[in-house]
C-alpha positions in Angstrom: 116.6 224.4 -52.9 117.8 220.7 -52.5 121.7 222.2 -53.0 120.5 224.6 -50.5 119.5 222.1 -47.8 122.3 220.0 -48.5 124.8 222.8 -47.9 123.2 223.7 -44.7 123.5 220.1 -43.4 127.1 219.9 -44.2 128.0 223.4 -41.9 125.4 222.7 -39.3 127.3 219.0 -39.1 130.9 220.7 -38.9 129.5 223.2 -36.1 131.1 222.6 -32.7 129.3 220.8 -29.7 127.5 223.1 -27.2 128.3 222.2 -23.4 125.5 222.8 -21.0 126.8 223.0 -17.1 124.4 220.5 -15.1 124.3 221.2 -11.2 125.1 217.6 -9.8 122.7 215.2 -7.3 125.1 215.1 -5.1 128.5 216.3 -3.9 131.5 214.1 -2.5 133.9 215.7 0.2 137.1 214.1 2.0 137.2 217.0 4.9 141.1 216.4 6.0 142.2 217.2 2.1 140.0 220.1 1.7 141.3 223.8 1.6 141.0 227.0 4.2 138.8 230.0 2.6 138.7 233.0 4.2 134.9 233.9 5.6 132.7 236.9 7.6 134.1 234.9 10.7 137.7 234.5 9.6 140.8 236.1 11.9 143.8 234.5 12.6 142.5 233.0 15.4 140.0 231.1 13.7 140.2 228.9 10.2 137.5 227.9 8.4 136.9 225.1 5.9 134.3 224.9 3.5 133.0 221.9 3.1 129.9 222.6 1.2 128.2 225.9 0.7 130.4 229.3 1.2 133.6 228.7 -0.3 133.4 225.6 -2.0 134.0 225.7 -6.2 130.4 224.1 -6.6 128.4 226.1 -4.4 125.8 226.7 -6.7 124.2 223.4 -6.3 123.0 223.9 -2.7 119.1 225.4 -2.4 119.0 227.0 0.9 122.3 225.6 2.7 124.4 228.5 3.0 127.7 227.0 4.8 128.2 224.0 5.9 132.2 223.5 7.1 134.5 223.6 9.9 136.0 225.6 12.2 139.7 225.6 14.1 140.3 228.0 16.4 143.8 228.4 17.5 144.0 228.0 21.9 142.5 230.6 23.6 141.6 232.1 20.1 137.9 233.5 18.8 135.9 234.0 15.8 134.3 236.9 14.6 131.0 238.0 16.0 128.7 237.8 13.3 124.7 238.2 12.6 122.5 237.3 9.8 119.0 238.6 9.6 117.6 235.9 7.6 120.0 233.1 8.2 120.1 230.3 10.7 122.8 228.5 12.2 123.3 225.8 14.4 127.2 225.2 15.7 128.3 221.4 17.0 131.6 220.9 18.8 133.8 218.2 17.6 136.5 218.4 20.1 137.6 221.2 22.3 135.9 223.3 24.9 134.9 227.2 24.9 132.3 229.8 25.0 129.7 230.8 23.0 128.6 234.7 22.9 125.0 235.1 22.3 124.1 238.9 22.8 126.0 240.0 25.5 125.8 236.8 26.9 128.7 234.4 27.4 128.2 230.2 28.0 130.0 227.4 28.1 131.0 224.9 25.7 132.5 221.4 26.0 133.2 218.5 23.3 129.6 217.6 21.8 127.8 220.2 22.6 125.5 221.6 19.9 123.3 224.7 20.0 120.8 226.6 17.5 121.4 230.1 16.8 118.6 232.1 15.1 118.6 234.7 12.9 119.0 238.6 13.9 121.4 237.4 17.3 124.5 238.1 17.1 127.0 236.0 18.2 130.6 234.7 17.7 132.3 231.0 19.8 136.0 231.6 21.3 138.2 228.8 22.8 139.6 228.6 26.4 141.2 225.7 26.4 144.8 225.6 25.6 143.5 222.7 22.7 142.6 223.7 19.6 138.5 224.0 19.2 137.3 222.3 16.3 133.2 222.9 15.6 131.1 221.8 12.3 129.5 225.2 11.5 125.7 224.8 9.5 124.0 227.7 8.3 120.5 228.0 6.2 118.9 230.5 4.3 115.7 231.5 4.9 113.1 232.3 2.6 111.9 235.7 2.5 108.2 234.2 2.4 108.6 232.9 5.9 108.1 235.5 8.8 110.8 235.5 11.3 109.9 236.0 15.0 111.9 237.4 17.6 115.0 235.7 18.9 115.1 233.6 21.8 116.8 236.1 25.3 119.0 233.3 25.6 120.7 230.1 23.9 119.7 226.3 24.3 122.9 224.4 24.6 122.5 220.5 24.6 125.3 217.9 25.0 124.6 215.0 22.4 125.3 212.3 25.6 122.4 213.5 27.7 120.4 212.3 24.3 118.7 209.2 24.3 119.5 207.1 21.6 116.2 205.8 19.9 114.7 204.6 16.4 112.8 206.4 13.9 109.4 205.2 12.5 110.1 203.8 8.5 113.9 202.9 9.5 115.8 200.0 10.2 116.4 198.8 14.6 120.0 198.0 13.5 120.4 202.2 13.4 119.7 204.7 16.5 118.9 207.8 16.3 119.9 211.3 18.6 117.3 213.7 17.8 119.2 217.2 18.4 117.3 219.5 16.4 114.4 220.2 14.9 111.6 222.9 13.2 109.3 225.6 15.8 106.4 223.4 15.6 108.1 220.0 16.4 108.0 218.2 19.3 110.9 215.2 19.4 114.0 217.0 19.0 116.3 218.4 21.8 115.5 221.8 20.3 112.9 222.3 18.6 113.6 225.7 17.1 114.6 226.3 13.1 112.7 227.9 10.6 114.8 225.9 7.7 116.4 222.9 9.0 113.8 219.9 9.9 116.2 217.5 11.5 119.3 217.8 13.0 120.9 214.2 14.3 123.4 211.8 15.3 123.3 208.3 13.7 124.9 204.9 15.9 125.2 201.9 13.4 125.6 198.4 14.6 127.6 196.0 12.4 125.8 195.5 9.4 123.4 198.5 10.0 121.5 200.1 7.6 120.0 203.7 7.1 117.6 202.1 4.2 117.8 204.1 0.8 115.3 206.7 0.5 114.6 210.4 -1.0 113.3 213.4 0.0 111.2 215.4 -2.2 111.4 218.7 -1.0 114.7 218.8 1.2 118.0 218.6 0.8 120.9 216.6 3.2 124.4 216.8 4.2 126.1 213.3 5.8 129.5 213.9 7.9 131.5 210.6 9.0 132.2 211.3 12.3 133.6 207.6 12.9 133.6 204.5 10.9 133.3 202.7 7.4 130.8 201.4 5.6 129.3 202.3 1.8 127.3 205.5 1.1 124.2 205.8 -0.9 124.4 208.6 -3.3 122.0 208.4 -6.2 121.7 205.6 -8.7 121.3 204.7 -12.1 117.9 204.5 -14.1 117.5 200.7 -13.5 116.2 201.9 -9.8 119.5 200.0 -8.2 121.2 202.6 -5.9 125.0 203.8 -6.2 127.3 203.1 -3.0 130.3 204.9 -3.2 133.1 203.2 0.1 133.2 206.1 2.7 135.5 206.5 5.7 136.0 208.8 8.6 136.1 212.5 7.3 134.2 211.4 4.2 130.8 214.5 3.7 128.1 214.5 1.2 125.6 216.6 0.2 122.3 215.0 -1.3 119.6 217.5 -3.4 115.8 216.7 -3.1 115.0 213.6 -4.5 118.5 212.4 -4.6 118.7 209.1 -3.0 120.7 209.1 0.2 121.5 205.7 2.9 124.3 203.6 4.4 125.4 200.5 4.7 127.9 200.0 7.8 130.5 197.0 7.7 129.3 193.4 8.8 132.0 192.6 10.7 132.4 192.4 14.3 132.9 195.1 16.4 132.1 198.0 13.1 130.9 200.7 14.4 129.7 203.9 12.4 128.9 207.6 13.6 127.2 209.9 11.2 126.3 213.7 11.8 123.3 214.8 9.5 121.4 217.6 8.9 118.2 217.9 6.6 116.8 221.2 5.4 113.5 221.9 3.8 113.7 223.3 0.4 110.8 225.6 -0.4 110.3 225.6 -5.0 109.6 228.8 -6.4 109.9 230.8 -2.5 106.4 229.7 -2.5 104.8 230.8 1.1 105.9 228.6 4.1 
């Protein structure tokens, strides 16, 4: 028996290491180095890059984000219509100006305009300008245990400069906030309209601002550096001390729940940092809403 054991040490030692694939915390993207993918809204017109969700090689590690990316469209070019029965989507322009469709409705976009499309309307965003159109794209996943309502007859659209900037309660006064969008039963937000998505907004750092480090249990976060530099929270180690990672203009991450998730803009005079953010709730096990 002993010969025995001592023979199925030495082959279970020889045996090769098993790999296990572990979904990361958090994702890192540099938008001007990332890749086109072809997508449902594709046409030669209109170029999409994945940044996170749809497209992207680790997709897998997103709950109920379903595409978050940009889109180009060529002048005087247009997407293709699209409509998602249980999938909302909010579009923010960059740069640019055009029109959305909604229905059989057409309205006007300019450069920061934003608008919340919900599920079961169809609707597709062309450019009139003879500029290219470029729009961050965010689409969600809803849960089948959440009842959709009917659609609104017609789109909000809001222009991020007719915001008021203001702070949050439980963050720092050296950060201001534009509250753009936010859930049906909310109250604060510019529209106030998503079944998924809790927050939608636009963060203004002074010098030396800080969005503190924190975590969210049950949502998960995408940041996109619209402007500035300054060093991003993105997890940490076990001694509870956060890891900052130097990020730039064009820099995205994506944050899981409970991943810990700030910024830290520069001290110097005159730095200023824009970040575009959206937060998601994440509902475990479809459990009802």
């Amino acid at each position: 028996m002993k010969l025995f054991l001592l023979g199925l040490l030495l082959v279970s030692t020889n045996l090769p290491a098993q790999e296990r694939s572990v979904d990361p915390t958090w994702l890192h993207r540099f938008v001007p180095s990332l890749a086109e993918a072809r997508i449902d809204l594709s046409t030669p017109t209109c170029r999409y890059t994945p940044i996170f969700g749809e497209g992207d090689a680790q997709n897998r590690a997103l709950q109920n984000i379903s595409r978050f990316g940009e889109i180009t469209l060529s002048p005087k070019g247009s997407c293709n219509s699209e409509v998602y029965e249980r999938r909302e989507e909010i579009y923010f322009i960059l740069s640019g100006a055009g029109n959305l469709h909604y229905e059989n409705e057409a309205h006007p976009l300019r450069q920061h305009d934003f608008t919340y499309l919900a599920p079961g309307v169809k609707h597709s965003i062309e450019n009139s300008a003879d500029q290219p159109l470029i729009a961050v794209v965010m689409s969600f996943e809803i849960p089948k245990s959440i009842a959709i309502g009917a659609p609104a007859p017609h789109p909000t659209i809001v222009n991020l400069g007719d915001l008021k900037e203001e702070t949050v309660q439980g963050h720092p006064t050296s950060v201001q906030y534009r509250l753009m969008v936010g859930p049906r039963s909310g109250t604060r937000d510019a529209i106030d309209a998503a079944y998924i998505v809790t927050s939608l907004f636009w963060m203004d750092f002074v010098p030396g601002g800080t969005n503190f480090p924190h975590h969210h249990e049950s949502a998960e976060e995408s940041y996109l550096v619209i402007d500035g530099e300054g060093d991003m929270v993105a997890g940490g180690g076990m001694d509870g001390i956060e890891g900052r990672h130097a990020a730039k203009t064009g820099d995205a991450y994506y944050f899981r729940p409970n991943c810990t998730v700030g910024f830290y803009n520069q001290k110097k005079d005159g730095a200023k940092a824009y970040i575009l953010a959206v937060r998601s709730r994440v509902l475990f096990h479809d459990q009802p809403d």
